[in-house]
C-alpha positions in Angstrom: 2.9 -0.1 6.9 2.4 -0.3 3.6 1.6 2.8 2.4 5.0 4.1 4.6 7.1 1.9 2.7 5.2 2.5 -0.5 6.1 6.7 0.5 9.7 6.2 1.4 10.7 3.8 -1.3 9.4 6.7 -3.7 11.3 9.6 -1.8 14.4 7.1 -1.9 13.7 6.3 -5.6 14.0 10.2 -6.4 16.9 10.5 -4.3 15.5 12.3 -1.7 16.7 10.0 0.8 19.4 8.4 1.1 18.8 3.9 2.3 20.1 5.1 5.8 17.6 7.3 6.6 15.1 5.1 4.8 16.0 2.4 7.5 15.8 4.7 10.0 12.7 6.5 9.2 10.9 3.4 8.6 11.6 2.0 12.0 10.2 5.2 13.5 6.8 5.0 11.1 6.8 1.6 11.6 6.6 1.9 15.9 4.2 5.0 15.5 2.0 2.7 13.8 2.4 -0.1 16.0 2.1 1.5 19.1 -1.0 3.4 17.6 0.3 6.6 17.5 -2.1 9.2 16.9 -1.0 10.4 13.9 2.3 8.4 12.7 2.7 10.0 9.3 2.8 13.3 11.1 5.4 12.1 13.0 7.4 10.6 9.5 6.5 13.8 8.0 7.9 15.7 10.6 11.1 13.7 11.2 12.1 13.8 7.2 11.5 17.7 7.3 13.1 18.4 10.5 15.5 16.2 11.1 16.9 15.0 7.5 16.0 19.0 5.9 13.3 17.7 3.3 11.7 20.6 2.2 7.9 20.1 3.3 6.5 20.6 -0.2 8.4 17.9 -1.6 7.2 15.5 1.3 3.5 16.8 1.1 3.9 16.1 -2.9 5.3 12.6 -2.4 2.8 11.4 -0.2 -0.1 12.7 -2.1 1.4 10.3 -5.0 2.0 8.0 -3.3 -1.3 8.2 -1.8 -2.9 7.9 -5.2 -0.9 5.0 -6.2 -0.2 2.7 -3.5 -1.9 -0.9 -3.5 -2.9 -0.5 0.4 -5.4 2.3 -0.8 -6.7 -0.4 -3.3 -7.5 -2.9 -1.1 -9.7 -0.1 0.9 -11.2 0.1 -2.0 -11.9 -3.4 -2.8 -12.7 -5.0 0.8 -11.0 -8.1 2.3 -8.8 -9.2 -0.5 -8.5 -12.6 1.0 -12.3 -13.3 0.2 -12.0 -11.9 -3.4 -11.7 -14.7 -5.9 -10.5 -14.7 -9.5 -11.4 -17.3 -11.6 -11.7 -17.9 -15.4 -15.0 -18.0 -17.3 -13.8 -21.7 -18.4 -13.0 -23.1 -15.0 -16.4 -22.0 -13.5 -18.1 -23.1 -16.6 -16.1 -26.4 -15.6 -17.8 -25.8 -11.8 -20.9 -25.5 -12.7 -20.9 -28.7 -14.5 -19.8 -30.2 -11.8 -21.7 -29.2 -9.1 -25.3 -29.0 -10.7 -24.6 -31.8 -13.7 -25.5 -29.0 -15.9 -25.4 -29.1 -19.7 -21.9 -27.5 -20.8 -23.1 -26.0 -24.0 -26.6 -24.1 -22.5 -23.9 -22.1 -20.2 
């Protein structure tokens, strides 16, 4: 769900679309892929080009963009993001001391 609001806030964003048919595209996408469609962006592909005249180059453009740029492609990329943990270098120093009473200044 993501990535279709990541691809319709763009098309909106270049005027493309208009916020109606944002709202109304979106709820479409958004029971394709809840119902698990076979192919929901198909189906939002086809309804912006058939049914709201977006040329198909201009949506097949978009969404390649988009594509490229969204943050639900990153977390693909980077696995669970709810198990990745950021820290700084000074705070696990800090840890380390903690946990294994070890000397702060041999790292």
């Amino acid at each position: 769900m993501q990535l279709l609001t990541d691809f319709l806030s763009h098309l909106e964003d270049k005027n493309h679309i208009t916020g109606e048919i944002y709202k109304k595209v979106h709820l479409e996408g958004n029971m394709a892929i809840n119902s698990d469609h076979p192919d929901p962006f198909k189906l939002v592909i086809d309804l912006l080009v058939s049914s709201y005249s977006i040329e198909q180059n201009t949506v097949d453009k978009a969404l390649e963009l988009v594509i490229a740029n969204s943050s639900a492609i990153s977390y693909l990329h980077m696995g669970r993001p709810e198990t990745i943990l950021i820290d700084t270098e000074e705070r696990l120093k800090q840890q380390i001391v903690e946990v294994f009473g070890a000397n702060k200044d041999k790292g």
